[in-house]
Every structure is written in structure tokens, then in C-alpha cells.
N, C-alpha and C positions, 0 to 999 in steps of 0.2 A: 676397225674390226668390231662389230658387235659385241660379240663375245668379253671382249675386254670390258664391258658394262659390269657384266658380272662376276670377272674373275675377282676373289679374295685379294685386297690389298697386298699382304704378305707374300701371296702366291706371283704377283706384279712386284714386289719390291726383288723378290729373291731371285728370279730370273734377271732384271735388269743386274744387280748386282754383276750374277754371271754373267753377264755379256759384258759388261765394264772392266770383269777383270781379265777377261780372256782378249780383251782389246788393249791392255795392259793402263787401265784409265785406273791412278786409286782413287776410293770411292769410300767413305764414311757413313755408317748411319749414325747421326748425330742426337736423333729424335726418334722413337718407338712411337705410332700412335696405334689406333685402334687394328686389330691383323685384319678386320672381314672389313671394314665400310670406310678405313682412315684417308684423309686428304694426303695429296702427297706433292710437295714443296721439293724440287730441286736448284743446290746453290753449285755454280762449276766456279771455282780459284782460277786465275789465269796466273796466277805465280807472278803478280806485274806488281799486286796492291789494289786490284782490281777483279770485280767479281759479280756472274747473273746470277739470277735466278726466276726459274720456271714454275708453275701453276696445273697441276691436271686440271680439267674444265671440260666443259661440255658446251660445242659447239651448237647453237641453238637449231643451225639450222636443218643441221643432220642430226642430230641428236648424238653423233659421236663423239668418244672424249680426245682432244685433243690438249696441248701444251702451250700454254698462253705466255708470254714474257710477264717476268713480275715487276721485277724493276736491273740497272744497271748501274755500278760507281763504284766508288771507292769500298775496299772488302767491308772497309768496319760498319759502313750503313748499310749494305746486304745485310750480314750477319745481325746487326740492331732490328731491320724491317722480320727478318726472320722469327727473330726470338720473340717482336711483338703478339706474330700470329701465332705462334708455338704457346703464349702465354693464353692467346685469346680462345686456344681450339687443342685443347690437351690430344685430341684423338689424330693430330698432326704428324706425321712423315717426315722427317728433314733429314734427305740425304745429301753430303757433299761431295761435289767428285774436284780434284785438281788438275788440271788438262792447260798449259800454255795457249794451245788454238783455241780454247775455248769449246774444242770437241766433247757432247753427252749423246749422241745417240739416239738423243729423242726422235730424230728425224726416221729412224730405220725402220724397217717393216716389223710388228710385234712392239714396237715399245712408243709407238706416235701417242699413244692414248690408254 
């Protein structure tokens, strides 16, 4: 969706939040960054010891933003790969959601980008 280019980070975090909690997903913001222009970094817990994490991006070829993999493994080197970029880009995002299936919703209509 276009639009989503310009919506205000915060205006994009606060919605996903509600959709996460009315899908009964808990969901952490672990990281504040910037409210209008911030990256936004999502890590899901599978409750195993194990844990992804997602990337908002822009699709070069559409120019729409979509949700790249950032990486996968064991939680504590997510949570390490995180914190690197959270040091490297103060204006960083990082929310955690805990989901077994490894369900975030990124896939749903409104929240792909």
C-alpha cells in the first residue's frame, strides 16, 4: 500500500500493536526510536530458545515497503544481532512479539509494509 510510505512510524507501530493484541500475540516494545521516520526491527520468541527477526525495507522494485528476514537461531544471538543495530541507529524500533508458531502478522493486509 502506498500510503504506508508515509504513514508516521508511530502511527504504524500503534496499530500493529492492536492488531497483535486483539490476535491475543504478546507483543513488547523493547526500543522507542524516532515516532515520524524510525526503522522498525521486529524479533517473534517461539518459546523454544529460538527466535526471527524482520526488517521493514523497501522493495526496490516497487518501491513498496515490505518485511525482509533479518536473520534466525538461537534467541540470545537474535536479541545480540538486535541490540547491535539498536546501538548502531538510536532512531530504531524494536518490538518483540512471543508466538510458539512463530505467527506476527506481517503477512496481513495493512501491516505487509
Amino acid at each position: 500500500m502506498a500510503t504506508d510510505a508515509r504513514l508516521a512510524t508511530h502511527v504504524w507501530v500503534g496499530a500493529y500493536l492492536t492488531r497483535l493484541q486483539l490476535a491475543g500475540i504478546p507483543v513488547y516494545v523493547t526500543a522507542k526510536g524516532d515516532p515520524t521516520a524510525g526503522a522498525v526491527m521486529v524479533k517473534c520468541a517461539t518459546l523454544d530458545g529460538r527466535a526471527r527477526a524482520w526488517q521493514r525495507s523497501y522493495d526496490l522494485a516497487t518501491g513498496e515497503r515490505v518485511w525482509v528476514p533479518l536473520l534466525e537461531g538461537p534467541e540470545a544471538e537474535v536479541d545480540a544481532a538486535l541490540a547491535r543495530e539498536r546501538a548502531r541507529d538510536p532512531d530504531l524500533w524494536v518490538l518483540e512479539l512471543e508466538n510458539r508458531e512463530g505467527r506476527t502478522l506481517l503477512d496481513e493486509p495493512g501491516l505487509s509494509g
